[in-house]
C-alpha positions as CSV (number, residue, x, y, z in Angstrom):
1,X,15.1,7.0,-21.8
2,X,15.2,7.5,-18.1
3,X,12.3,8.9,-15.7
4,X,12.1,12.6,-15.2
5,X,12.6,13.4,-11.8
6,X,10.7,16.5,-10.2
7,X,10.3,18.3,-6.8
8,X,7.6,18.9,-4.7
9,X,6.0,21.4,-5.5
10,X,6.0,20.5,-9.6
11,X,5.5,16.8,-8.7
12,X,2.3,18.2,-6.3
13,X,1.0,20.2,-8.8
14,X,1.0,17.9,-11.3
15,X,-0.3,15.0,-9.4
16,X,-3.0,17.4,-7.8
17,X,-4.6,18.1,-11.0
18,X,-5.3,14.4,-11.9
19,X,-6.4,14.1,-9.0
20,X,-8.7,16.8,-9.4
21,X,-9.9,15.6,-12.8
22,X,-10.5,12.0,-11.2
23,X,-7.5,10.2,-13.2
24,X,-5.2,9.2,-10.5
25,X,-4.7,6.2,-8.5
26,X,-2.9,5.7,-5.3
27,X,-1.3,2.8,-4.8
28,X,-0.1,3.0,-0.6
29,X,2.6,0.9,0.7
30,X,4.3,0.5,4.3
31,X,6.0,4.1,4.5
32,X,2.4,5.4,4.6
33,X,1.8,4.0,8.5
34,X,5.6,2.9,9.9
35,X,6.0,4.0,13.4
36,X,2.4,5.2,13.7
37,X,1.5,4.3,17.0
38,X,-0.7,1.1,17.2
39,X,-2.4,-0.7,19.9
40,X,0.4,-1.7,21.7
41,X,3.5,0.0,19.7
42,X,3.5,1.3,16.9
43,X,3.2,-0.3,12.9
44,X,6.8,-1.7,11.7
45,X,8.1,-1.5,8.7
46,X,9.3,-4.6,7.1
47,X,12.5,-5.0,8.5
48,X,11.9,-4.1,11.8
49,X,8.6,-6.4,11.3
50,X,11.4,-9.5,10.7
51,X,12.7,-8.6,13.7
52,X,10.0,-8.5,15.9
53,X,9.5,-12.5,14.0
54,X,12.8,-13.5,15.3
55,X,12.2,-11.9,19.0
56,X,9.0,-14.1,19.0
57,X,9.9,-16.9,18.0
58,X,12.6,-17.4,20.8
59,X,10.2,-18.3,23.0
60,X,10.1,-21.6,20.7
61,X,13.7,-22.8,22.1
62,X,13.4,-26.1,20.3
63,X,12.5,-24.8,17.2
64,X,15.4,-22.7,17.4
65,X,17.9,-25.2,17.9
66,X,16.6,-27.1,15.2
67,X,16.9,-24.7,12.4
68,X,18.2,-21.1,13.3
69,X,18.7,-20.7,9.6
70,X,15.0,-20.6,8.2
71,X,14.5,-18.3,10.8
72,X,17.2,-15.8,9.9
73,X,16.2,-16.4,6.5
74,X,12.3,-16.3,6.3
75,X,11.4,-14.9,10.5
76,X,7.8,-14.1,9.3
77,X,6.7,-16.7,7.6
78,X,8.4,-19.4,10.1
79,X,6.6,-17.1,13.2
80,X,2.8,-18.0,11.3
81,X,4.0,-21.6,10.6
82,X,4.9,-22.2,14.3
83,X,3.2,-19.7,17.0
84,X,-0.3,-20.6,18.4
85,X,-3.1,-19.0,16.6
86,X,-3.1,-17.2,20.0
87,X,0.0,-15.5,19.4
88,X,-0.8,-15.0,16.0
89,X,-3.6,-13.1,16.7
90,X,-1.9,-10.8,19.5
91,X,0.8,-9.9,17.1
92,X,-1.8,-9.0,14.3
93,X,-4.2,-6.9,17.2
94,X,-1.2,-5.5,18.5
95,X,0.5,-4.1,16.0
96,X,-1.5,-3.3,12.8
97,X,-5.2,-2.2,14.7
98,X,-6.1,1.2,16.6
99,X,-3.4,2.7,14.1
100,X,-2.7,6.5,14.9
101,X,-2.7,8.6,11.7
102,X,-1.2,12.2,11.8
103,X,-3.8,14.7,10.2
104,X,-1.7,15.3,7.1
105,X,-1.9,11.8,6.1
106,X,-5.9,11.6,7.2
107,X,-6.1,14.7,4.7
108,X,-4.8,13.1,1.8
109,X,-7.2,10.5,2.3
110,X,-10.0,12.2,3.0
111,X,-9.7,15.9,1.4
112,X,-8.8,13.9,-1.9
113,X,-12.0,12.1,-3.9
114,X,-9.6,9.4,-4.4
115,X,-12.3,7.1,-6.9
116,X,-10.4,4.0,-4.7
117,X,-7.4,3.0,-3.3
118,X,-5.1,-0.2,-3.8
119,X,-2.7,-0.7,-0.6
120,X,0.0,-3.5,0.1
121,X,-0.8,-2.2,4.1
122,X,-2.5,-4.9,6.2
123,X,-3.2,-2.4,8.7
124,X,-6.5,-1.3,9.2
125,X,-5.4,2.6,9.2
126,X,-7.1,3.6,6.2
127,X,-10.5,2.4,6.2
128,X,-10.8,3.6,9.9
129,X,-9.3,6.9,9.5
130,X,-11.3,7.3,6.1
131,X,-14.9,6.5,4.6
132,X,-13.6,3.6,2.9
133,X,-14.6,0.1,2.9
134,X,-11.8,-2.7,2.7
135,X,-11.9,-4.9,0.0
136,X,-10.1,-8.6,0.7
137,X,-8.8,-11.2,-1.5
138,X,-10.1,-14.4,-1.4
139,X,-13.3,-12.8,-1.9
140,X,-15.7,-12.1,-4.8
141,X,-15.7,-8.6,-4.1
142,X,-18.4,-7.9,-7.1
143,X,-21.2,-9.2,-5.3
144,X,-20.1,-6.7,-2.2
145,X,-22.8,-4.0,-1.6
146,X,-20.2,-1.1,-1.5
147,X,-21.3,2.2,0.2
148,X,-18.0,3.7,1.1
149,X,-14.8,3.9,-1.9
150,X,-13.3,1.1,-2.0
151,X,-9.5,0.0,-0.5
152,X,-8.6,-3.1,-1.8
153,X,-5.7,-4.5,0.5
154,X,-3.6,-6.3,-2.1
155,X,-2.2,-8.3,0.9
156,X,-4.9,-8.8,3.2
157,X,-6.3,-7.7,6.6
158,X,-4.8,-8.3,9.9
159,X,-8.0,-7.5,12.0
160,X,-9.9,-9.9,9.6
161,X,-7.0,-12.8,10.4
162,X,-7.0,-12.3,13.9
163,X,-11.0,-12.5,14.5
164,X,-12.3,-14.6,12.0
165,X,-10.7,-18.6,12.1
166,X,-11.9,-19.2,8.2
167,X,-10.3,-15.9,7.1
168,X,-7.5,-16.5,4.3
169,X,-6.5,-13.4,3.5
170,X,-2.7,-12.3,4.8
171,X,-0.6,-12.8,2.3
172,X,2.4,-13.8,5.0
173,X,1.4,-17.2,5.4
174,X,1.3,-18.3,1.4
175,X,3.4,-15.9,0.1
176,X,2.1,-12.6,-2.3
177,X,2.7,-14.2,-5.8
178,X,0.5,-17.0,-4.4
179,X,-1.8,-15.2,-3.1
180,X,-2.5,-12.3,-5.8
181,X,-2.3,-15.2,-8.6
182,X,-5.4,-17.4,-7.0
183,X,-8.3,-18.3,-8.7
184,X,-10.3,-16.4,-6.4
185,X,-7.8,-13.7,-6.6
186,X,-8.8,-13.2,-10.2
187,X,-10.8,-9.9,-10.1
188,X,-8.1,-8.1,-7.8
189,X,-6.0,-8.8,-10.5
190,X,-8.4,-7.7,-13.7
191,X,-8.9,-4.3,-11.4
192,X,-5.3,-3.5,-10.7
193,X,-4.7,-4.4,-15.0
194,X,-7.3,-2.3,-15.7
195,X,-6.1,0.4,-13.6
196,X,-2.3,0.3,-15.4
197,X,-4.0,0.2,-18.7
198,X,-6.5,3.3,-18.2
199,X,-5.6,5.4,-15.4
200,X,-2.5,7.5,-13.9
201,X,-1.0,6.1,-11.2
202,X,1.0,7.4,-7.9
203,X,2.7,5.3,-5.5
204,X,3.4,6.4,-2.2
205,X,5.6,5.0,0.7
206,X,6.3,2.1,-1.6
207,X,9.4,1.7,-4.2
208,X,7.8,-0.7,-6.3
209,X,10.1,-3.8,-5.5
210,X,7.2,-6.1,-5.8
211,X,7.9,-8.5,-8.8
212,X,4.4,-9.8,-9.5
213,X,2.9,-6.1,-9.6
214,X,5.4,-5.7,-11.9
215,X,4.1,-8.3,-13.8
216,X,0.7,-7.0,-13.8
217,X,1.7,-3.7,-15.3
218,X,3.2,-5.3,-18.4
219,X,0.6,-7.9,-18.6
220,X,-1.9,-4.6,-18.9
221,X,-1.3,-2.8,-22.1
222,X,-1.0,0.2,-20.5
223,X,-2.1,3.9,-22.6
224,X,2.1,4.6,-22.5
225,X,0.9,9.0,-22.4
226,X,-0.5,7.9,-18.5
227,X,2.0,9.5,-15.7
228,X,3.0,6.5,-13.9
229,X,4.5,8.7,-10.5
230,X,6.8,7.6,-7.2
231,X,7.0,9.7,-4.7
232,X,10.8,9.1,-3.3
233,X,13.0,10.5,-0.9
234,X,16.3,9.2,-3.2
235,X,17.5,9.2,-6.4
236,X,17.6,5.5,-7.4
237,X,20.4,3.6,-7.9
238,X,20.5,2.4,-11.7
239,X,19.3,-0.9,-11.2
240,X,16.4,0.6,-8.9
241,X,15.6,2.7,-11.8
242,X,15.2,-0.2,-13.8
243,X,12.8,-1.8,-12.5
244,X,11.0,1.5,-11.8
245,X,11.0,1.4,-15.5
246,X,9.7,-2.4,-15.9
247,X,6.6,-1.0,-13.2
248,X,6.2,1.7,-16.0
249,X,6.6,4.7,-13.8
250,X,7.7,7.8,-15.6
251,X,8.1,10.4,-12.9
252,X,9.6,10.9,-9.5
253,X,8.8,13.4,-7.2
254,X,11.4,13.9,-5.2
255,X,11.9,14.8,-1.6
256,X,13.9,15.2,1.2
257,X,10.8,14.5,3.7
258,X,7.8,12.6,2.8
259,X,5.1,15.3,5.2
260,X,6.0,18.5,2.9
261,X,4.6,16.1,-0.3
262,X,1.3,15.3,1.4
263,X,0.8,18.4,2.4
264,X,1.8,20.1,-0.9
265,X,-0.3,17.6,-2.5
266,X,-3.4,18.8,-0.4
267,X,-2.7,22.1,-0.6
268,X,-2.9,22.4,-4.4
269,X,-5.7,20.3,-4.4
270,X,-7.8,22.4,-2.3
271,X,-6.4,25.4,-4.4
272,X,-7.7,24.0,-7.6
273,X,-11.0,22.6,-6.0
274,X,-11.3,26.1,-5.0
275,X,-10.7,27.6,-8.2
276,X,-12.9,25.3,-10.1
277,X,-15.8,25.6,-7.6
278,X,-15.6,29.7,-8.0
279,X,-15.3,29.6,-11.7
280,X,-18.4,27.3,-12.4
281,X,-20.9,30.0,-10.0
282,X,-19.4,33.2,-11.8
């Protein structure tokens, strides 16, 4: 059985409501802030952050000569296992702080009562543009006073790397798997399992080609009535479709932009907020 794909304004609709009704989960990946502008650019998306990697890392000439292939293969990772911590920290300031939202993107955050948020982002866009408090691994997050809804950044926080020396948290440096399957890691994990199991799900700016969340979803027992949703701007390929389907998702919106979903999405939300709010005063 293959997903059912929808448009934007059934998708919106849809989504909307479970919103409304507090039973959806947003799970925000990279599309959500690439090219925003940033302190001293703007936020890359993965590829083009490999890039920056390899641009770095020529100013390490002998490192270069010595093995050009790790660095084609793995740029990032060999940038953090090489560059000062002062570089380090001037790449993570520079391009994933002072992040510049556009207001359709600060209203789905804020117009919507999301309960919290899980995002792979380890910008600091969201909890700045949004009264939301970050959540990091490597951190018993339970004994956290929280006062804001929680973000838990799957992968970490870049301001948190570049000012504090102890701070473990970007996942670039260990890897993801390593990282989300840590000991200390162990309540991100129960929330994100719990969160499969009991509550619909929408991903946005993300396609879901992370293996170990995969693994979390089938690990969850998941209520298989939930709508599982991925907002996409193509139809996927049959073998992206499959492992849409091993992530459990069920329905994709489709679009040909990604702004006309946000906005939809707000729109209809409002609308029914509206329509709720009138009905219980009559």
């Amino acid at each position: 059985m293959g997903i059912k794909i929808v448009d934007v304004q059934e998708g919106s609709a849809m989504a909307a409501r479970l919103a409304l009704e507090k039973k959806l989960i947003p799970f925000i990946g990279s599309g959500f802030t690439a090219y925003c502008k940033s302190r001293q650019g703007y936020c890359p998306t993965v590829e083009q952050l490999k890039e920056i990697s390899r641009n770095l890392l020529i100013k390490f000439n002998d490192y270069l000569l010595e093995d050009i292939n790790e660095i084609k293969t793995h740029p990032i990772r060999t940038f953090f296992d090489i560059a000062p911590r002062s570089d380090v920290k001037t790449f993570f300031l520079d391009y994933f702080t002072e992040i510049e939202l556009e207001q359709y993107k600060m209203d789905f955050l804020n117009v919507i009562d999301w309960p919290r948020v899980y995002t792979f982002n380890i910008d600091n866009a969201i909890e700045t543009h949004g009264n939301f408090q970050a959540l990091l691994p490597y951190t018993n997050y339970k004994d956290y006073v929280i006062s804001r809804r929680p973000v838990y950044k799957l992968y970490g926080d870049a301001y948190s790397e570049a000012v504090f020396d102890d701070c473990e948290g970007v996942s670039f440096r260990n890897g993801y798997v390593k990282n989300l399957t840590a000991k200390k890691n162990a309540d991100f994990v129960e929330s994100i399992g719990n969160d499969f199991a009991s509550n619909n799900i929408i991903y946005v700016g993300t396609r879901i080609t992370q293996k170990h969340i995969r693994d979390i979803y089938q690990k969850s027992k998941p209520v298989q009535s939930l709508q599982r949703i991925i907002v996409l701007d193509t139809v996927p390929t049959p073998e992206e479709e499959e492992g849409l389907l091993v992530a459990g998702v069920n329905l994709i919106i489709l679009v040909k932009e990604y702004k006309p979903f946000y906005t939809t999405f707000v729109d209809c939300y409002r609308k029914m907020a509206a329509n709720r709010n009138s009905s219980e005063s009559a």
